[in-house]
N, C-alpha and C positions, 0 to 999 in steps of 0.2 A: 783269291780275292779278285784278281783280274777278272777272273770268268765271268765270279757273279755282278762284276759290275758290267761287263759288256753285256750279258743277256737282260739286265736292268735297262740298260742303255735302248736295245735294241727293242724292248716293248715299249717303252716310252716311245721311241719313235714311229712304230707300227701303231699305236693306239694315239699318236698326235694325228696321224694322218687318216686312220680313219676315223677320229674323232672331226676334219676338217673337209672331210666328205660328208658324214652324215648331217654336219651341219648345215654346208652348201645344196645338199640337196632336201632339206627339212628348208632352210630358207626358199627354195624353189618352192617347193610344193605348196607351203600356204599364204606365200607370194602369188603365185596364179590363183589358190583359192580366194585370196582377199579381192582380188579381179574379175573372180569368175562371180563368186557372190554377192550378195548385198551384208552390209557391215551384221543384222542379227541373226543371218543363215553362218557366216563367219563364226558367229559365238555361239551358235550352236554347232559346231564341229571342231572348236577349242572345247567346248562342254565337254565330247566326248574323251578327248585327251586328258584335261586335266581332271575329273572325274574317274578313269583309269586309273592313271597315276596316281592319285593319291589312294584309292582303294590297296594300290600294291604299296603304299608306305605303312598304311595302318594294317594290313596284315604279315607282312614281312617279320614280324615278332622277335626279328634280330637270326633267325634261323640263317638268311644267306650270309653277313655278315661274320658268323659265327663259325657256318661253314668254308668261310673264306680264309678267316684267319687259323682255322683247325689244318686246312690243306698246307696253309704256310708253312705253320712251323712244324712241315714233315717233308721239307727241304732237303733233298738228300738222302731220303728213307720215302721217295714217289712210289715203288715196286712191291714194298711191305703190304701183308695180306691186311693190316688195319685199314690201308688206303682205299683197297676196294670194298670194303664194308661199308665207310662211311662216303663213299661218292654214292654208292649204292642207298644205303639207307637213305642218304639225304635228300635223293630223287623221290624215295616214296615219298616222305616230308612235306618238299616245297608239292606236291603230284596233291595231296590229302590238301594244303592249304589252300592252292588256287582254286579248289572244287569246291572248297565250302566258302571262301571270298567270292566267288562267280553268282554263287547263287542267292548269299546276302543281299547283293548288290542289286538283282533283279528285286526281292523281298521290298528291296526300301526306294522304289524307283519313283514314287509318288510324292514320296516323303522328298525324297533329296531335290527334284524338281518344283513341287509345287511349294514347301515350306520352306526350304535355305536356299534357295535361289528365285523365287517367287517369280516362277514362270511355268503353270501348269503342260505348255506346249512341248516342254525339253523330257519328259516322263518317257515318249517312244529311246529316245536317244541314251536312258540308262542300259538299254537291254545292250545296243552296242559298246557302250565305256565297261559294259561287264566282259563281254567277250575281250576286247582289249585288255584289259586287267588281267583275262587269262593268260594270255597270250604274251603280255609284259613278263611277269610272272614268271613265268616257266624261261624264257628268253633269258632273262637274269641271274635263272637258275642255272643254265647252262654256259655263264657267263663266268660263275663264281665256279663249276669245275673247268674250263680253261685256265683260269686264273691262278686253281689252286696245281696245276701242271706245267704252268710258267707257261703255259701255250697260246702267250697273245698276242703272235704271231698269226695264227692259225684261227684265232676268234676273230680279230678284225678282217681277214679274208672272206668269214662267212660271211659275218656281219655286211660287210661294204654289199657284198654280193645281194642280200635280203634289203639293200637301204635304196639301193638303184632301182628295184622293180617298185619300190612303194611312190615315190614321186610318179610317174607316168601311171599306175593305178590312181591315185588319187585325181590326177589331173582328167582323166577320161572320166571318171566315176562323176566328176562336177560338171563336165561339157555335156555329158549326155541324158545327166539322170538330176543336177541341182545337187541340193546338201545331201542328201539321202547318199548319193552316189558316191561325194567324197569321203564323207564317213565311211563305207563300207569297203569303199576301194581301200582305204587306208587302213582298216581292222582289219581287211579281210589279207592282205598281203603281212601284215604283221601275224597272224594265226598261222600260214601257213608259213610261216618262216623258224617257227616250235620245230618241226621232221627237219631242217635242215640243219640246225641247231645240234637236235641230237643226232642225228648222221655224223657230224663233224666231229665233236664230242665221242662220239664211241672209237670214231678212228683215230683220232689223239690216245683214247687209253688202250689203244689193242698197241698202238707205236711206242707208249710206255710201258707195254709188258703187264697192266692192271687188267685183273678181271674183277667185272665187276661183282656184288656178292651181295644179293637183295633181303638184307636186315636192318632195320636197326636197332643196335643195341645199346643197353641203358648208358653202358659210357659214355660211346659219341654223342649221345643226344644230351648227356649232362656236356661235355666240352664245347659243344655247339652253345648252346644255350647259355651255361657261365658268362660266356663273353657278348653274345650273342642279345639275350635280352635285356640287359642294362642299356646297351644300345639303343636298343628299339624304345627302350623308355624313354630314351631324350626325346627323342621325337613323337613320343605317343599323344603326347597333348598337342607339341606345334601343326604335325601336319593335318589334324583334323581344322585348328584354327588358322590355320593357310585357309582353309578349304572354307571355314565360316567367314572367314574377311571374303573371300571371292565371291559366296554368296550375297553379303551384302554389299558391295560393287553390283551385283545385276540388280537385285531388290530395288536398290534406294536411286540407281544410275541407269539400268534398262540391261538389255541385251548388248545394245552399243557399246558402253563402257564394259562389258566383261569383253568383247573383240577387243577394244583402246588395250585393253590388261593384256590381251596373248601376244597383240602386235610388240608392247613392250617387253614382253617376257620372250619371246624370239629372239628380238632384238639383243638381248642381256646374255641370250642364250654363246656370242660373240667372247663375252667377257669370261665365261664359263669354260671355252672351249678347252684349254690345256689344263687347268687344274683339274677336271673331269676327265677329261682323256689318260693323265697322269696317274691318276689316284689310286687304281688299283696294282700297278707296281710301284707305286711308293709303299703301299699299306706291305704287300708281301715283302718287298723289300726291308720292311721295315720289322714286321713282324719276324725275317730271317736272321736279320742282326738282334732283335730280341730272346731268340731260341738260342743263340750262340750263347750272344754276354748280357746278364738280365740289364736294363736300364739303359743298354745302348739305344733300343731302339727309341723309346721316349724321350730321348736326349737328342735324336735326330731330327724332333721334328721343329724343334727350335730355329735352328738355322732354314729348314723347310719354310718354315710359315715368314722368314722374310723375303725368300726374295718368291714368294707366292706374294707376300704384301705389297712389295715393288712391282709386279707383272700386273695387279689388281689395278694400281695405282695410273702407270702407263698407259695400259689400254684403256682403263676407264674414263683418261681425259682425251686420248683420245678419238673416244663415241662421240663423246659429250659435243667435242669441236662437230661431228660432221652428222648429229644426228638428227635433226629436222627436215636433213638431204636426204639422209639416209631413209627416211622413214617414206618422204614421199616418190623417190626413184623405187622402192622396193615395194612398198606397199599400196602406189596411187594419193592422190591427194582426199577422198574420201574419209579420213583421218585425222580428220587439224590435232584432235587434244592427244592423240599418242604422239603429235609433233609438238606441241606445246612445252607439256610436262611430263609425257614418257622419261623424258633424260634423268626424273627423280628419281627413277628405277635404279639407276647406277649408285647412290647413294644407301639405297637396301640391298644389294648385290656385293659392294663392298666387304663388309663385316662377314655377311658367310661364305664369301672366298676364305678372306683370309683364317676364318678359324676350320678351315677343312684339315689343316697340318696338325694342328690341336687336338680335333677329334680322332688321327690317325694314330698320334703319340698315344693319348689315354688307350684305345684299342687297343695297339699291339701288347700291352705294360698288361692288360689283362685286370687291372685293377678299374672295371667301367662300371660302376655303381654310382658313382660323383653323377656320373651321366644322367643320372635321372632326375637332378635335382636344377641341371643346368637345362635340361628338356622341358621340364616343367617349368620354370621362370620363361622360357624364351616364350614356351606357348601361352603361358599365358599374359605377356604381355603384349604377345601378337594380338588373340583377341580380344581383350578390354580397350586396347587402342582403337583399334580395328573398327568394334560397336560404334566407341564414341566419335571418331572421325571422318570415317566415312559417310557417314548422313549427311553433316555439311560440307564437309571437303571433297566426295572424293574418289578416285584415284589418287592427289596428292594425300590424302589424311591415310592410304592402301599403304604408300610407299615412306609415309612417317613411320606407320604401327609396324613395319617390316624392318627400317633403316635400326628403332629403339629395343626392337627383338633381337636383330641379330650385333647391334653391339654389347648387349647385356651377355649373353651368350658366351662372345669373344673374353669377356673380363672374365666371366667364373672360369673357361675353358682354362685360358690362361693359369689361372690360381692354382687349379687344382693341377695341373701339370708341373708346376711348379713345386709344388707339396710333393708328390708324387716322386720329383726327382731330386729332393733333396737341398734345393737351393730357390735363390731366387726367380720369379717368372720373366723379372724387367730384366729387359736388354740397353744395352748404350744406344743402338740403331731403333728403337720403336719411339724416343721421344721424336724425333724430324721426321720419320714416318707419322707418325702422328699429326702434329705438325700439314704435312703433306695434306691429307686425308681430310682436317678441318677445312682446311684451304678450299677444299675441292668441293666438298659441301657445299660451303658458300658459295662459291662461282655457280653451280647447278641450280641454289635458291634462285639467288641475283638473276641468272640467265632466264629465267623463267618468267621472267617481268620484266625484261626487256625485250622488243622486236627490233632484234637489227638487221643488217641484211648480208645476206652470203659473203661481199666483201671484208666485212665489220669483223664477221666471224673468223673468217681466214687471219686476217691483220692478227688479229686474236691469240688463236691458233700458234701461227708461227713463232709468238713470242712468248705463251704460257709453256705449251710444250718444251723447247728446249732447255726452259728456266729449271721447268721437274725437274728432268732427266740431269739437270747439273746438280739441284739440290740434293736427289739420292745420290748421287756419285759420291758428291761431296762432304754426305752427314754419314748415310749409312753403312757405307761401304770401308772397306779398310784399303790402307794403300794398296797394297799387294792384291789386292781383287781389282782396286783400279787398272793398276800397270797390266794386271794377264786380261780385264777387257780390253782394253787398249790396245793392245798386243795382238787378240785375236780379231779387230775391228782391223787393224793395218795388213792383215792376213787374207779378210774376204775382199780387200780394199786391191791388193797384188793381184790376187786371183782373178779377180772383174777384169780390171785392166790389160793384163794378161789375156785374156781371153778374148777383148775388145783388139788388140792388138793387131794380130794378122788382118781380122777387118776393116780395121784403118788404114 
């Protein structure tokens, strides 16, 4: 048990950090892009991004996922000839899917340009979000067999390594050529970064003794899939209605306000950074303890999704404190409304942090059919809000219809995780987390209607902050968690000091 918690240990901290590079340099890069361009050449080179991305959510079918947690729980039995069947097959799989997603994509370039984003000009710029797509795609693919080889150690090395040439492609690609240039520096550094992917990837499994075995057969693709697209259904209605609220953000607000949206979603990207980094050894961690003893693993993510709720909570206020600074140091003053009320963004950001632990527990437990019902309410009340709000509101009416999606979400997740494990889903720590969470809401409303001034703000700052950080000590936390933070804060507290010491 030591072991497997130290190599837990140590991918978490390999994928915090290059989780906290590719951030800093994705903040780089469309940091100078938002500089280099004007605000709707900007949102024509988020188009291409999030128009990628979402193509690889809708076609994802639950396939990586499935293949993620099929590698898991074969923990211990990595060298077994089923292993290289089904990294093998699974390659043909994701190989067949991005080629018929690539080519949809180009199919509907008109359609997704000139009808859901009602801006016939962005039509060239499908051909690029398709190549991206591919390219995402396959990346991911080779992400979920490092993952399922516990080798992500080895994947964020490559990864770091493909993330550093994409920032300086992209920023050349804007100096010399405009948007055309950024785009392409930045798809085109992401396609070639597939070969290196697999380069890595093969010498991970020649270092684990796997050969690979190009089938696949009807079992793996049943154990993929079981678990696999129940997943994909949660999300088979949200992420198309992500993707119809963003259209009407450009439709009803221009080009401008889909930039005002990337700038925010960057920005949130912040908030993101550890529970995303994290996620894929919690899941196999988790799915390991579920191979072992059934209901362990579901049972861990309980305790998971608090102090994910606590880390939510903390950084999200915060943003809050420093982000109208933040928005115009990083992104120029050409921006007022993603400094205005971008900060609502934290308030939809929230809820699907925190049910990322939720959606882990149902995964590993293998019972994810719940999932499609919890997929389907979120989506559709992303987009029915979504229509009606944002014509008058918005951006603000973007980050309502997101903030009431993903806490719907969180309650069913909850529920059914609860069911699932036998007992109740309420804890004693989520009523003051809760609590919390309201609070915070409000202050991002309130703040939003009020212009005060950097001072104001600090004054602010320095007395709402510490208040949290006592109230969760205080409500959610049990003594004996208090006493070892405590403990370990008087520890880095020695250490500094010590260390300041000689050069005093």
């Amino acid at each position: 048990m030591t072991a497997g918690k130290a190599s837990t240990i140590v991918s978490i901290v390999a994928m915090l950090i290059y989780s906290v590079l590719r951030r800093l340099m994705g903040l780089i890069g469309i940091a100078s892009v938002a500089r280099l361009l004007s605000p709707a050449d900007l949102a024509a080179y988020a188009f291409v991004q999030t128009t990628g991305q979402t193509f690889v959510g809708l076609f994802r079918f639950g396939a990586l996922q499935g293949l993620h947690v099929a590698l898991g729980r074969r923990e211990g039995d990595a060298t077994a000839e089923g292993a290289g069947t089904l990294i093998g097959g699974g390659i043909l799989l994701v190989c067949t899917i991005a080629t018929v997603g690539g080519l949809v994509m180009v199919a509907l370039a008109e359609t997704i340009a000139r009808d859901l984003f009602g801006a016939p000009e962005l039509t060239t710029y499908v051909t690029a979000a398709a190549v991206f797509f591919v390219a995402q795609y396959l990346s991911r693919a080779a992400y979920v067999g490092f993952a399922g080889l516990g080798r992500f150690v080895e994947y964020a090395w490559w990864a770091t390594a493909i993330g550093i040439t994409t920032v300086p492609a992209t920023i050349l690609g804007a100096l010399l050529f405009g948007v055309m240039g950024a785009v392409w520096g930045f798809v085109g550094t992401s396609l070639a970064g597939v070969p290196v992917f697999v380069f890595g990837l093969l010498r991970a499994l020649r270092g684990a003794g796997i050969r690979l075995r190009w089938r696949l057969t009807w079992a793996h693709t049943k154990e993929i899939f079981r678990v696999g697209l129940p997943f994909y259904g949660e999300g088979a209605l949200l992420i198309p209605a992500v993707f119809v609220a963003q259209g009407a953000v450009s439709r009803f607000g221009g080009l401008e306000d889909l930039a005002d949206l990337r700038i925010v979603m960057t920005l949130m990207g912040v908030v993101e950074l550890v529970p995303q980094s994290i996620a894929g050894p919690v899941i196999s961690l988790f799915a390991a303890r579920e191979g072992r003893v059934a209901g362990s693993g579901r049972a861990s993510a309980f305790d998971h999704m608090r102090w994910l709720w606590t880390f939510a909570l903390v950084i999200g206020a915060g943003l809050a404190a420093v982000w109208p600074l933040a928005v115009l140091v990083v992104f120029g003053s050409g921006y007022p409304q993603a400094a205005q009320v971008g900060q609502l963004g934290i308030a939809g950001f929230l809820p699907s942090l925190i049910g990322t632990s939720l959606m882990a527990g149902i995964l590993v437990g293998g019972r994810t059919l719940p999932l499609l019902l919890t997929g389907a309410l979120q989506g559709a009340v992303m987009v029915s809000l979504a229509l009606v709000l944002v014509p008058s509101l918005g951006l603000v009416g973007f980050f309502a219809a997101q903030t009431a999606a993903g806490t719907a979400t969180v309650v069913l997740r909850l529920t059914v995780l609860g069911m699932q494990t036998g007992g109740t889903p309420l804890r004693p720590w989520m009523g003051p987390l809760l609590a919390a969470t309201l609070i915070l809401f409000a202050a991002l409303i309130l703040d939003m209607q009020i212009d005060e001034t950097a001072l104001q703000r600090a004054v602010v700052a320095a007395v709402a902050l510490p208040a949290l950080g006592l109230w969760i000590a205080f409500t959610a936390m049990t003594g004996p968690e208090r006493v070892a933070l405590l403990a370990r804060a008087r520890q880095l507290l020695v250490r500094v000091r010590v260390g300041k010491g000689p050069q005093a």
